[in-house]
N, CA, C and O atoms as a GROMACS GRO file, in nm:
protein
  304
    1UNK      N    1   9.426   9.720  10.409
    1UNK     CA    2   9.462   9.792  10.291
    1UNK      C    3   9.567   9.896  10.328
    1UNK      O    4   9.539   9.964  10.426
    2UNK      N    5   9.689   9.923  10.264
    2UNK     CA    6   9.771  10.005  10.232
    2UNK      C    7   9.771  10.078  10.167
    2UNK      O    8   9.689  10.041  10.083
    3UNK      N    9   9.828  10.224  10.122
    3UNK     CA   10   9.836  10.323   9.995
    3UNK      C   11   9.993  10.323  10.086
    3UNK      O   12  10.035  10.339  10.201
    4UNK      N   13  10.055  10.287   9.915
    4UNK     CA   14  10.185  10.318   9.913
    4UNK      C   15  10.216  10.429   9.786
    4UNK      O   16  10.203  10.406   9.666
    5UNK      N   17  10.267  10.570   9.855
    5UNK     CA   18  10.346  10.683   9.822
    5UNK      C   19  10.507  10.620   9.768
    5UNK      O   20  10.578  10.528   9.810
    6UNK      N   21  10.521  10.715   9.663
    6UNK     CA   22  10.625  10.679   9.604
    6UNK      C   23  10.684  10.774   9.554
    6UNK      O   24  10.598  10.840   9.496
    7UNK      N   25  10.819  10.839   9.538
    7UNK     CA   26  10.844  10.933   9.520
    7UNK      C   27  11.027  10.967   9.490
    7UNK      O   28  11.100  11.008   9.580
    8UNK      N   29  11.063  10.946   9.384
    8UNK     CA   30  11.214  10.900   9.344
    8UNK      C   31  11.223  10.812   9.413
    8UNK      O   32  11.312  10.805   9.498
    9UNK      N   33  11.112  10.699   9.391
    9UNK     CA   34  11.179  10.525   9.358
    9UNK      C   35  11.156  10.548   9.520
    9UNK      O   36  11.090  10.450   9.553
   10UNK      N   37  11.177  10.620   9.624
   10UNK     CA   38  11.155  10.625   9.803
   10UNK      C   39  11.012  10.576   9.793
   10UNK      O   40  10.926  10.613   9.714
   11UNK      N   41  11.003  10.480   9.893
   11UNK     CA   42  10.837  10.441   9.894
   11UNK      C   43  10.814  10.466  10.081
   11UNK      O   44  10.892  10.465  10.176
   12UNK      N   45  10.669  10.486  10.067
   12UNK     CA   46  10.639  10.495  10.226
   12UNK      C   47  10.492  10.437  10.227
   12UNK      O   48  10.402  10.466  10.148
   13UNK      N   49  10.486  10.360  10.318
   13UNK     CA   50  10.314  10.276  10.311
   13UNK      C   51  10.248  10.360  10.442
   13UNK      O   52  10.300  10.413  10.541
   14UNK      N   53  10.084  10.342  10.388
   14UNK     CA   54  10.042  10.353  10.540
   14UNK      C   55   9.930  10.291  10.528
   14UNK      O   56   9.894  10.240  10.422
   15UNK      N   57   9.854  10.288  10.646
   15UNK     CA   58   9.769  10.192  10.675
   15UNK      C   59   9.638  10.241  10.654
   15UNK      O   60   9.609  10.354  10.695
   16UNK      N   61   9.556  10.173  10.598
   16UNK     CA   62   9.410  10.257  10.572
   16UNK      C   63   9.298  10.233  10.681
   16UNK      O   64   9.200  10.304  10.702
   17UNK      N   65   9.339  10.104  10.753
   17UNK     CA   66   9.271  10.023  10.885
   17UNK      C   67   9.151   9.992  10.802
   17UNK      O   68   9.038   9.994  10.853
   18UNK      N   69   9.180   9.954  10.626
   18UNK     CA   70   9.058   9.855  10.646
   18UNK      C   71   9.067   9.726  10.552
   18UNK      O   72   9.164   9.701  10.481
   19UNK      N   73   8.978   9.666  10.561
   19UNK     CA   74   9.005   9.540  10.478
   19UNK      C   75   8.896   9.492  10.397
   19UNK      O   76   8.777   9.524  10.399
   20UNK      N   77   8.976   9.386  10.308
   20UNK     CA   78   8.915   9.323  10.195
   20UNK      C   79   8.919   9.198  10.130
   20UNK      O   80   9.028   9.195  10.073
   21UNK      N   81   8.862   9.102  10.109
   21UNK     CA   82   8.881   8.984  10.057
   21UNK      C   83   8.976   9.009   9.945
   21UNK      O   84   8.968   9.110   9.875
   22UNK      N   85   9.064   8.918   9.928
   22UNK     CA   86   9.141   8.938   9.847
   22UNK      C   87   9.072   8.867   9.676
   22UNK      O   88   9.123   8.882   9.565
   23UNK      N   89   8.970   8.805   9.705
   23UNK     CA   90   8.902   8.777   9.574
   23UNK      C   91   8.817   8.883   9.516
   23UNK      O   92   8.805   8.884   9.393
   24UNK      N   93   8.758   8.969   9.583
   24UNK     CA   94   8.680   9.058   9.541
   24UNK      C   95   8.811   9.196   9.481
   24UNK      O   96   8.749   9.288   9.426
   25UNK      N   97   8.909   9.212   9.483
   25UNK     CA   98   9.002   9.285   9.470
   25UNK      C   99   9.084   9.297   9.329
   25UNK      O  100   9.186   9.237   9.297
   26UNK      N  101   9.021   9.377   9.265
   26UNK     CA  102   9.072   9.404   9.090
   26UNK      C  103   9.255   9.458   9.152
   26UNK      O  104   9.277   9.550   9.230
   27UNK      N  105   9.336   9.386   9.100
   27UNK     CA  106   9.446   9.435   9.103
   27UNK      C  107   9.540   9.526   9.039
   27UNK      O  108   9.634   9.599   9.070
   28UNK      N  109   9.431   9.464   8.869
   28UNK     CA  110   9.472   9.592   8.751
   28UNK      C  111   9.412   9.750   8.805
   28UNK      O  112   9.485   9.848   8.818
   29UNK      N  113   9.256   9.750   8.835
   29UNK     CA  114   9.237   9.872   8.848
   29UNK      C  115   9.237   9.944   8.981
   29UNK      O  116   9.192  10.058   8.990
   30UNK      N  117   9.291   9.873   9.090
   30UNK     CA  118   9.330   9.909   9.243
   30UNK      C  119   9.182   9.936   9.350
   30UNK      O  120   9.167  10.016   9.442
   31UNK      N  121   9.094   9.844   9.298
   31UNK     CA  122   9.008   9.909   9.323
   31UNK      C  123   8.914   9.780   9.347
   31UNK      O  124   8.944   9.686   9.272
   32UNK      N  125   8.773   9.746   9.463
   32UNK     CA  126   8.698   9.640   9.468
   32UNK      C  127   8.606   9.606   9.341
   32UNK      O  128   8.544   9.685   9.270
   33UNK      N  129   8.612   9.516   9.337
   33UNK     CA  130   8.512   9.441   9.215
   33UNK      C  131   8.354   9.458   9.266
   33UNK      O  132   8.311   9.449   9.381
   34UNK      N  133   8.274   9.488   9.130
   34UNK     CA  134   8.138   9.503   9.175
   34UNK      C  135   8.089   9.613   9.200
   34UNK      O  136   8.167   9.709   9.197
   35UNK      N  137   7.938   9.640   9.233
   35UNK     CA  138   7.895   9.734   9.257
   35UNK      C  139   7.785   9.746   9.336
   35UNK      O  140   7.687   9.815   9.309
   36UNK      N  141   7.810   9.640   9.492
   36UNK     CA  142   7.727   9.657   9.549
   36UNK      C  143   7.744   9.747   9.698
   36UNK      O  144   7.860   9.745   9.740
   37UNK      N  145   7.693   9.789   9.743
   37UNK     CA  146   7.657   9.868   9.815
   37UNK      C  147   7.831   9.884   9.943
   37UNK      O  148   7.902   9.984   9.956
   38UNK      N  149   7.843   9.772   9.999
   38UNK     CA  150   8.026   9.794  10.058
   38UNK      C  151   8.079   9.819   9.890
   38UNK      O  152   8.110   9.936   9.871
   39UNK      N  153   8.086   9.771   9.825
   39UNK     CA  154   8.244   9.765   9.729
   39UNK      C  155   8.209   9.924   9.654
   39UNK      O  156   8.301   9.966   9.585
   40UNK      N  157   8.093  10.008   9.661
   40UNK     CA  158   8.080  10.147   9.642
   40UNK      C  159   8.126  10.218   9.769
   40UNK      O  160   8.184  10.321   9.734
   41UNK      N  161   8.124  10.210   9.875
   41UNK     CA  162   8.146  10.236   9.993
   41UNK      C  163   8.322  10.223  10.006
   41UNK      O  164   8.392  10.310  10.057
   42UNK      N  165   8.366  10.114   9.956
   42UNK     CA  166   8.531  10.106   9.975
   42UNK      C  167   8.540  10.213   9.926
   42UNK      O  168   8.554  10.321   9.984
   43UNK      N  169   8.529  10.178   9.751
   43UNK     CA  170   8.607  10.250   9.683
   43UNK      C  171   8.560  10.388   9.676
   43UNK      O  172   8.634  10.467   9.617
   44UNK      N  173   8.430  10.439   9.735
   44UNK     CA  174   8.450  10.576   9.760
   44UNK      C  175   8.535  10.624   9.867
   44UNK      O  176   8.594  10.729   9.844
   45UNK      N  177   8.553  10.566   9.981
   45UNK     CA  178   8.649  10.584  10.057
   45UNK      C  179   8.876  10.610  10.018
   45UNK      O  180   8.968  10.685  10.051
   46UNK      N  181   8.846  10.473   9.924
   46UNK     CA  182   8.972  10.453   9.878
   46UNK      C  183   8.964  10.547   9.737
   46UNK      O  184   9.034  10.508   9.644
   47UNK      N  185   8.885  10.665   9.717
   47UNK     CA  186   8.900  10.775   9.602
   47UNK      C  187   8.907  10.886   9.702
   47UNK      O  188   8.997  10.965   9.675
   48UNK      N  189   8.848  10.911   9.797
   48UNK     CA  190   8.897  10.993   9.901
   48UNK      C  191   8.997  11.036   9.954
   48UNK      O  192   9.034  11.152   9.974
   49UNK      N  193   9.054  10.909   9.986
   49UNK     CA  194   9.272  10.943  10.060
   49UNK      C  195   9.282  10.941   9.925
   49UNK      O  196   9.237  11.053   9.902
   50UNK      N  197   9.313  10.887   9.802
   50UNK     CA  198   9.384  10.944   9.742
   50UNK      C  199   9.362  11.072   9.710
   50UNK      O  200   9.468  11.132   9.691
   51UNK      N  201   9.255  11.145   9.694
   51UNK     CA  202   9.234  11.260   9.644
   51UNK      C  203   9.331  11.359   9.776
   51UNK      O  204   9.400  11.458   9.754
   52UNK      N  205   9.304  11.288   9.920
   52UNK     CA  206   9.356  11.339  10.022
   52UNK      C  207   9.530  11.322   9.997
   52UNK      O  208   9.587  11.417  10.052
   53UNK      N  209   9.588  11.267   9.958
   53UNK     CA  210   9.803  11.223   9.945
   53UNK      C  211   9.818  11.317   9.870
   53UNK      O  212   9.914  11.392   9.889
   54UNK      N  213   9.686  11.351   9.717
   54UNK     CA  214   9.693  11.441   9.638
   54UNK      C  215   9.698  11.583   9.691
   54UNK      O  216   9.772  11.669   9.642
   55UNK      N  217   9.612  11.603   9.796
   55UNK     CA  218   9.628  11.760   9.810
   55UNK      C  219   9.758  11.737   9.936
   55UNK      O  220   9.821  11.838   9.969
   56UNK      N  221   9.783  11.638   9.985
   56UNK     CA  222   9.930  11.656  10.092
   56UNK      C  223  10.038  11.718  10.027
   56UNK      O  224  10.104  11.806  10.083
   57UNK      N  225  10.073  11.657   9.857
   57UNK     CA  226  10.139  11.675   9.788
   57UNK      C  227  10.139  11.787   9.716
   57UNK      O  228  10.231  11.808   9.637
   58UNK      N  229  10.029  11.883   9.735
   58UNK     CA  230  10.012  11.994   9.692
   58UNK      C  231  10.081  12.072   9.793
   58UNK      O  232  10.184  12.136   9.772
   59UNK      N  233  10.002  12.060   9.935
   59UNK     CA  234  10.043  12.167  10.026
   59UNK      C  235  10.188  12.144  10.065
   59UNK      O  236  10.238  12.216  10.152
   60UNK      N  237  10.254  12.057  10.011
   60UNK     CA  238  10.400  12.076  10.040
   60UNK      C  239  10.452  12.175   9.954
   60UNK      O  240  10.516  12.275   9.986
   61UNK      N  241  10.427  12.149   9.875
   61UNK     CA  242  10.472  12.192   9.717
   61UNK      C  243  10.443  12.366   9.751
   61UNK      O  244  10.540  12.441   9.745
   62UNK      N  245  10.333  12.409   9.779
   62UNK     CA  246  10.294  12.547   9.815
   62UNK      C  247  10.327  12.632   9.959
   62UNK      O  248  10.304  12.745  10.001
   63UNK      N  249  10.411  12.476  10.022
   63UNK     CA  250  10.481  12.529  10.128
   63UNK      C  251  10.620  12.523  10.122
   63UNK      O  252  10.688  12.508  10.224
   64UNK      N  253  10.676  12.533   9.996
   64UNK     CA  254  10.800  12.497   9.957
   64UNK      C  255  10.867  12.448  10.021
   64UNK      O  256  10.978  12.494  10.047
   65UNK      N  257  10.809  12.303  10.082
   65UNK     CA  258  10.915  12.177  10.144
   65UNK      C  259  10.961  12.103  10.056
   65UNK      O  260  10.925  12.108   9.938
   66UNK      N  261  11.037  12.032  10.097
   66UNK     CA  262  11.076  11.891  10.031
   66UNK      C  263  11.029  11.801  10.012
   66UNK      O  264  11.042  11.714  10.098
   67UNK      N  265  10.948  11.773   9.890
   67UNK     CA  266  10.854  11.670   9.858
   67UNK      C  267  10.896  11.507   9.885
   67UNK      O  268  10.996  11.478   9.820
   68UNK      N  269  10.843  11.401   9.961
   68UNK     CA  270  10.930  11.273   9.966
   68UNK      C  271  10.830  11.183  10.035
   68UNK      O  272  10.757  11.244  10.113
   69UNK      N  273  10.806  11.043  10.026
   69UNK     CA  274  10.770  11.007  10.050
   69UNK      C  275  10.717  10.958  10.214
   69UNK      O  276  10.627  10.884  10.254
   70UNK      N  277  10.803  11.024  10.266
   70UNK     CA  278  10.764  11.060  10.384
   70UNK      C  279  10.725  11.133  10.470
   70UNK      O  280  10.677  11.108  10.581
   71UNK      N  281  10.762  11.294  10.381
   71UNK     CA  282  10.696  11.421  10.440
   71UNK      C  283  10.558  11.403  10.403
   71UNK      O  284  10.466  11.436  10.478
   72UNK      N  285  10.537  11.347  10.276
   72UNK     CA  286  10.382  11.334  10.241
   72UNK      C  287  10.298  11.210  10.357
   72UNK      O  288  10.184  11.208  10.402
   73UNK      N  289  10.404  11.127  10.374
   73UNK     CA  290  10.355  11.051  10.468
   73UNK      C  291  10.287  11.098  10.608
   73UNK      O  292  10.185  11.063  10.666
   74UNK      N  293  10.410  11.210  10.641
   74UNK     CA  294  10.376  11.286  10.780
   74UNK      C  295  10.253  11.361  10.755
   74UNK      O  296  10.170  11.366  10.845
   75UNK      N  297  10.230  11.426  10.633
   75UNK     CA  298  10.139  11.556  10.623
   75UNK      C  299   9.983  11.473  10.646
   75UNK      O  300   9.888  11.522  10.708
   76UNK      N  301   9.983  11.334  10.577
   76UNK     CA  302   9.882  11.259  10.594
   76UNK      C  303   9.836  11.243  10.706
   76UNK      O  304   9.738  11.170  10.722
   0.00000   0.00000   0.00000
């Protein structure tokens, strides 16, 4: 799994080091299908980094850098 940052159309991926059947994998809602015990476990994990890119993107912002898809990348 990847989370790709995006940021004036600049994209930067990174790696989450984990994986997933690609059938169990809702594509509309970014998120594993189901609700058993791993696919609560992903996706609490995969609500985590994002909540985590979210505050990267804060502390740039409050460190008056240059927001981009790669400083957020680095801050990660």
């Amino acid at each position: 799994m990847y989370a790709r940052v995006t940021v004036n159309g600049k994209r930067a991926e990174i790696s989450l080091s984990r994986y997933c059947n690609s059938k169990v994998w809702d594509e509309r809602a970014h998120r594993i299908k189901g609700r058993n015990p791993e696919a609560v476990t992903l996706n609490n994990y995969l609500d985590a980094k994002h909540a985590k890119l979210l505050q990267c993107n804060e502390d740039l912002l409050k460190e008056d850098k240059i927001v981009t898809a790669q400083t957020i990348k680095s801050k990660f």
